[in-house]
N, C-alpha and C positions, 0 to 999 in steps of 0.2 A: 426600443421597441417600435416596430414597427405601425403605420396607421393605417388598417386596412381597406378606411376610405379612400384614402392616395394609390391610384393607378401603377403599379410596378413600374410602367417606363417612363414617371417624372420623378427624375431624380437629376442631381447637378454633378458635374464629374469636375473633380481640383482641378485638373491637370489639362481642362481645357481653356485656352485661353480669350474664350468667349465671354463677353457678359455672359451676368445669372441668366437676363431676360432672353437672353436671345437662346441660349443655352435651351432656357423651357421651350421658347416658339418653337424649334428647332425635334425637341423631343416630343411634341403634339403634334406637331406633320409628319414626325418621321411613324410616329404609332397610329396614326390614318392610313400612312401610305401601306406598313407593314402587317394592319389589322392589328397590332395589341391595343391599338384606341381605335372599336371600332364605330359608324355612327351611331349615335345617341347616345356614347360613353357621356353619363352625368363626370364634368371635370369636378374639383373638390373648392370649394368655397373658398376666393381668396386668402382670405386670414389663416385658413386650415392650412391652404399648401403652403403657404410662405412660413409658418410655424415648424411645417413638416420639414419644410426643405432651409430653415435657418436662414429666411430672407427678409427684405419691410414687404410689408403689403403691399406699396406703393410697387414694386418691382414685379410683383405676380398681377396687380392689377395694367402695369403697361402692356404684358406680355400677350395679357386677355384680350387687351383693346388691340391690341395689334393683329392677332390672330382674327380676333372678328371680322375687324379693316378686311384683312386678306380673304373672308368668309371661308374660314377654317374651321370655326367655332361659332355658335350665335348663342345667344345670350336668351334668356326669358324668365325677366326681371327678378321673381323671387325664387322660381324653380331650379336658376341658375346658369351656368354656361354646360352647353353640350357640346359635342362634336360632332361638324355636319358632315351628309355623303361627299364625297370627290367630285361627283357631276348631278346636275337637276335632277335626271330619270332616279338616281340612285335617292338623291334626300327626299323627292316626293315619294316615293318607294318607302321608305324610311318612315315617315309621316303617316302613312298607309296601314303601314306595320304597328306603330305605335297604338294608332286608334281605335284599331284593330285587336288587339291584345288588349286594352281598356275595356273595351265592349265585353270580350271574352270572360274576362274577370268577373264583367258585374254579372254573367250569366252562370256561373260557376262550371264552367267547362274546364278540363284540362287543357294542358300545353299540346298533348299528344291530341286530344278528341280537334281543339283547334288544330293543328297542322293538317292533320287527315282530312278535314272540309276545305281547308286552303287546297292541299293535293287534286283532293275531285275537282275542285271550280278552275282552277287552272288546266288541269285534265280537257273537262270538258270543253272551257274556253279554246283550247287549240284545233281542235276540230274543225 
């Protein structure tokens, strides 16, 4: 059975002859570049993916640090690893968004009554 914490495109293929590790780095840049991981994809807690995908932790925890190294992923602490934008403008964009939609929550606005205020202020701002 399937865990439908785990991102559909981390998964490990037999028949490639790459490390596990490099194997996951490899399918977490390739799901940024493609949008199936797009930023602020919450990744799934070491011990979960490495359970998932039938590895030690120690393998899914290299792959995180490596990916951070690369600033692919950044990490925050207990909330976990995400996935960051491609370029600055995009992850402070990103940032923006998130704080953004926080706010919105705690005002009980919807998704739609938020988009539609983003739409005008941007509207407006280009003038």
């Amino acid at each position: 059975m399937e865990d439908p914490s785990i991102p559909p495109g981390l998964f490990l293929d037999a028949g490639d002859a790459r490390p596990p590790s490099e194997q996951l780095r490899h399918r977490v840049q390739e799901g940024r570049a493609d949008g199936t991981l797009p930023p602020g994809t919450r990744l799934p807690p070491v011990r979960r993916l490495a359970e998932a995908l039938g590895l030690a932790p120690g393998t899914v925890a290299k792959a995180y640090r490596e990916l951070e190294a690369a600033g692919v992923i950044e990490t925050r602490g207990r909330q976990g690893s995400f996935v960051r934008a491609a370029d600055r403008t995009e992850d402070l964009a990103v940032q923006a968004a998130r704080r953004y939609a926080h706010e919105i929550a705690g005002l009980g606005l919807s998704a739609e009554q938020a988009l539609e205020l983003v739409a005008a202020e941007v509207a407006r701002g280009s003038r």
